[in-house]
C-alpha positions as CSV (number, residue, x, y, z in Angstrom):
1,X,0.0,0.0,0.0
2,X,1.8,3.3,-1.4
3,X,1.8,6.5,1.2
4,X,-0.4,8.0,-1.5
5,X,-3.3,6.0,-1.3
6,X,-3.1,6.2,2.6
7,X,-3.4,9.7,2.5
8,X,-5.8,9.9,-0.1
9,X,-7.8,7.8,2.8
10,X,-7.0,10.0,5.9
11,X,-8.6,12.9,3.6
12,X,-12.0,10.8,3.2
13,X,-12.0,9.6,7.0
14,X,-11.7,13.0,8.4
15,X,-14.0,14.7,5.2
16,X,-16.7,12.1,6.5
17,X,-16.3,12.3,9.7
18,X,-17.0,16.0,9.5
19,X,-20.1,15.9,7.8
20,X,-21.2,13.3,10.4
21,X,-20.4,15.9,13.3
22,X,-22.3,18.2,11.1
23,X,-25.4,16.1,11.8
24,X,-24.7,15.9,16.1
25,X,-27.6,17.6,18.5
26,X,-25.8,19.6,21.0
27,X,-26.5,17.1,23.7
28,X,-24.4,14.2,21.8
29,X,-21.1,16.4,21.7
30,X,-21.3,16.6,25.7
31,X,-22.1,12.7,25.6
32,X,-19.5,10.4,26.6
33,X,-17.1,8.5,24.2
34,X,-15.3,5.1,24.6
35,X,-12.6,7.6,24.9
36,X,-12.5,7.5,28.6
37,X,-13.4,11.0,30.7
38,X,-13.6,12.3,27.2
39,X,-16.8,13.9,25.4
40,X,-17.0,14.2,21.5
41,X,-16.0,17.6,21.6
42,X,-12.6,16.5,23.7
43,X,-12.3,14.1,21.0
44,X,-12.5,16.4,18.4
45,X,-10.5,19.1,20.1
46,X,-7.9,16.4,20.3
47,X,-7.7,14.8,16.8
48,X,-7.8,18.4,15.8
49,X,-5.1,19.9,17.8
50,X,-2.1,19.4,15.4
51,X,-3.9,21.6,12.9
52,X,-4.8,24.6,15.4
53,X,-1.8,24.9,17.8
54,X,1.6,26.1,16.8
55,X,4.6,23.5,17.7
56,X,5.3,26.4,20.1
57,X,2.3,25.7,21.7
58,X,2.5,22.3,21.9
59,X,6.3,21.9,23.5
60,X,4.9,24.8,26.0
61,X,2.1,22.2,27.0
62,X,4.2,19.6,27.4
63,X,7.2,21.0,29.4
64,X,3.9,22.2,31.4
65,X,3.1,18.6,31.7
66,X,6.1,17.7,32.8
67,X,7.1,15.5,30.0
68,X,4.0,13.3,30.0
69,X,2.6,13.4,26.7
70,X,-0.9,11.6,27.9
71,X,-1.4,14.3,30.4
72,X,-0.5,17.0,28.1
73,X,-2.7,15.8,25.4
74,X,-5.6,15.5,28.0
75,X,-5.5,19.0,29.3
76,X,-5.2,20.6,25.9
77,X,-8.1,18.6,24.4
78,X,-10.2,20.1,28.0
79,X,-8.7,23.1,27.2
80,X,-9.8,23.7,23.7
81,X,-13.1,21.7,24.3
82,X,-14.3,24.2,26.9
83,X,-13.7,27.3,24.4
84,X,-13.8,26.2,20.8
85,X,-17.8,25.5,19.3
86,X,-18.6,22.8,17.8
87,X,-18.5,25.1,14.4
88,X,-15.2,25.8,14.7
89,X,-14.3,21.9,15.5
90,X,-15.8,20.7,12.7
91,X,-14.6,23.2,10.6
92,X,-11.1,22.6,11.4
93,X,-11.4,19.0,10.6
94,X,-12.8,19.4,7.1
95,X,-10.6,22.4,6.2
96,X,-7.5,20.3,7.1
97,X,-8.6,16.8,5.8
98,X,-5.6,16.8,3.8
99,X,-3.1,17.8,6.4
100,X,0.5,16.2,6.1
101,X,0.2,15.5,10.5
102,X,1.5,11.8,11.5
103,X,1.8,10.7,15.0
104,X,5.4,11.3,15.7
105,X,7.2,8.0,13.8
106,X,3.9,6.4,12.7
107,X,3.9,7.9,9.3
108,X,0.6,8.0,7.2
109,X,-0.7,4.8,8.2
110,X,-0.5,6.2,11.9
111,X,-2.3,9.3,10.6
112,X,-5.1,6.8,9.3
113,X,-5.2,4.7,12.4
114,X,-5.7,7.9,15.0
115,X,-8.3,9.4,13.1
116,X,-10.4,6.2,12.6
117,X,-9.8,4.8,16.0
118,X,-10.9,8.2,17.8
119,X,-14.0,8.4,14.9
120,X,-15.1,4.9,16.4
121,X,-14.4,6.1,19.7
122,X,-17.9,8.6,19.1
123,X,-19.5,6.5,16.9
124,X,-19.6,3.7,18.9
125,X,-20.1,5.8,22.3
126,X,-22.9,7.0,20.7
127,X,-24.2,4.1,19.6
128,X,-24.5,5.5,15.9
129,X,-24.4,3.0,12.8
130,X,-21.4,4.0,10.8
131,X,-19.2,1.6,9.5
132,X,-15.7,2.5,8.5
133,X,-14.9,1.7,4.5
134,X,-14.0,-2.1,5.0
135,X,-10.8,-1.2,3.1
136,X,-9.7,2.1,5.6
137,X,-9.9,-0.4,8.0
138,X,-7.4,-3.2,6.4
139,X,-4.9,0.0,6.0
140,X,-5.2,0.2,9.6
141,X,-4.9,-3.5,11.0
142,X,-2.0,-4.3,8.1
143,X,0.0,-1.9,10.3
144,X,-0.6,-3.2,13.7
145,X,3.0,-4.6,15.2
146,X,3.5,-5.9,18.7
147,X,4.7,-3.0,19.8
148,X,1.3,-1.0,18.9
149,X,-0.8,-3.5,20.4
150,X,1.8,-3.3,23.4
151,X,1.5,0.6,23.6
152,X,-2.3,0.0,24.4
153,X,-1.2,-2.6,27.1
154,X,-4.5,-4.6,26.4
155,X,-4.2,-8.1,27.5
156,X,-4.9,-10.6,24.3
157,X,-3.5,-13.8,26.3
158,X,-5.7,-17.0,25.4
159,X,-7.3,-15.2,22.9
160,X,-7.5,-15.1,19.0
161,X,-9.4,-12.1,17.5
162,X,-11.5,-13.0,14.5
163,X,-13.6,-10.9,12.1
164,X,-16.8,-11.0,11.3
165,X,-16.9,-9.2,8.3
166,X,-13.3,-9.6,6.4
167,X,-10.4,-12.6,6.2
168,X,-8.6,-11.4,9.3
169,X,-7.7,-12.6,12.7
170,X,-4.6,-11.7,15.7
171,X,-3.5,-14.2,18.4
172,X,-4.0,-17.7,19.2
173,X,-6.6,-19.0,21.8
174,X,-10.3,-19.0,22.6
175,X,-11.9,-17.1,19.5
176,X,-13.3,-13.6,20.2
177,X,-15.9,-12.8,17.2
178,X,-16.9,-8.8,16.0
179,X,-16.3,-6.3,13.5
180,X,-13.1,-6.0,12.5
181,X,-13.4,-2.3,13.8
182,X,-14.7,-3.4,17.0
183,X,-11.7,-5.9,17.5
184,X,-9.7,-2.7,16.7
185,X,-11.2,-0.9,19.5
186,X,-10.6,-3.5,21.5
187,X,-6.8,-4.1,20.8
188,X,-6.9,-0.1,21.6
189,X,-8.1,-1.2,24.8
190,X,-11.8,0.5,24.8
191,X,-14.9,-1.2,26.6
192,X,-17.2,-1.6,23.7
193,X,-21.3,-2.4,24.3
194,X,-22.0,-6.1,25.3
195,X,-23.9,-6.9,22.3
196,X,-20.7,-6.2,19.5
197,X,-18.6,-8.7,20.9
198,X,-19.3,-12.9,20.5
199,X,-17.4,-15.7,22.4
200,X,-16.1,-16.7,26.0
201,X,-13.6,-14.0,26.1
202,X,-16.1,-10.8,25.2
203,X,-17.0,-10.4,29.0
204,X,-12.9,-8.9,29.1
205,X,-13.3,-6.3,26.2
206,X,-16.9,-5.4,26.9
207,X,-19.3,-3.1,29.6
């Protein structure tokens, strides 16, 4: 898969993801995600904050955060939650679905994976229907290493994940059965609804 085609799909995550936020009542941006402690709009504030605040900024934040890039990254989505509309969000993610930001050695492919993951994040928090292009969401599992799943530090022991919906599966064990989206989400370590998840092992990844 060339860098090319991978960005070409960043653009048409975040472009649809947009005009999906478009569509939000004003109670569903202050409902909760799977995003833990985090509302749409912190979501949004977040997947938009390399296109609104300067590098500057950002190394200010962080020094401020004492090196701790979670924390940081927390307190500036609050931050710009609590004083950007949801206009001006959603506006910033259309008007930069093309913007050259990857996750700092992750490359396009980690540009792809952040926006869909956090877009499932709402969707699925919100218990909306969307499914993410079947083919956006091979880009993203092709690129899953050890060391990503390990940065989530979800526990997979004893089990083998297996889609639903396209020739994919991760691990060995007692077979855990969903979307290949929701098995994302649950590598990423998110508590999805009880009813996504099939087999002995969903009662560890679900609510």
């Amino acid at each position: 898969m060339t860098d090319a085609r991978i960005r070409e799909a960043v653009a048409a995550e975040r472009r649809e993801q947009a005009e999906l936020l478009a569509t939000l009542r004003p109670e569903q941006w202050d409902a909760p995600t799977l995003c833990e402690g985090w509302r749409v709009r912190e979501v949004i504030a977040h997947t938009t904050m390399p296109y609104r605040t300067s590098v500057r900024r950002t190394l200010l934040d962080l020094v401020k955060a004492r090196g701790n890039f979670n924390r940081m990254a927390d307190r500036a989505a609050r931050r710009d939650a609590a004083r950007l509309p949801a206009e001006r969000l959603i506006a910033a993610l259309r008007d930069n679905a093309e913007h050259p930001w990857t996750p700092p050695g992750g490359g396009p492919a980690g540009a792809l994976s952040h926006d869909v993951i956090h877009g499932l994040d709402i969707t699925v928090g919100l218990g909306l229907d969307r499914l993410v292009p079947p083919e956006r969401v091979v880009m993203v599992l092709a690129g899953l290493r050890p060391r990503n799943v390990a940065f989530f530090g979800t526990d997979l022991t004893g089990v083998e994940l297996r889609a639903t919906d396209l020739d994919w599966s991760y691990g060995t064990g007692t077979p855990l059965h969903g979307l290949a989206q929701d098995l994302l989400l649950a590598i990423c370590g998110r508590r999805l609804p009880p009813d996504r998840l099939k087999g002995d092992p969903a009662p560890r990844f679900t609510r």
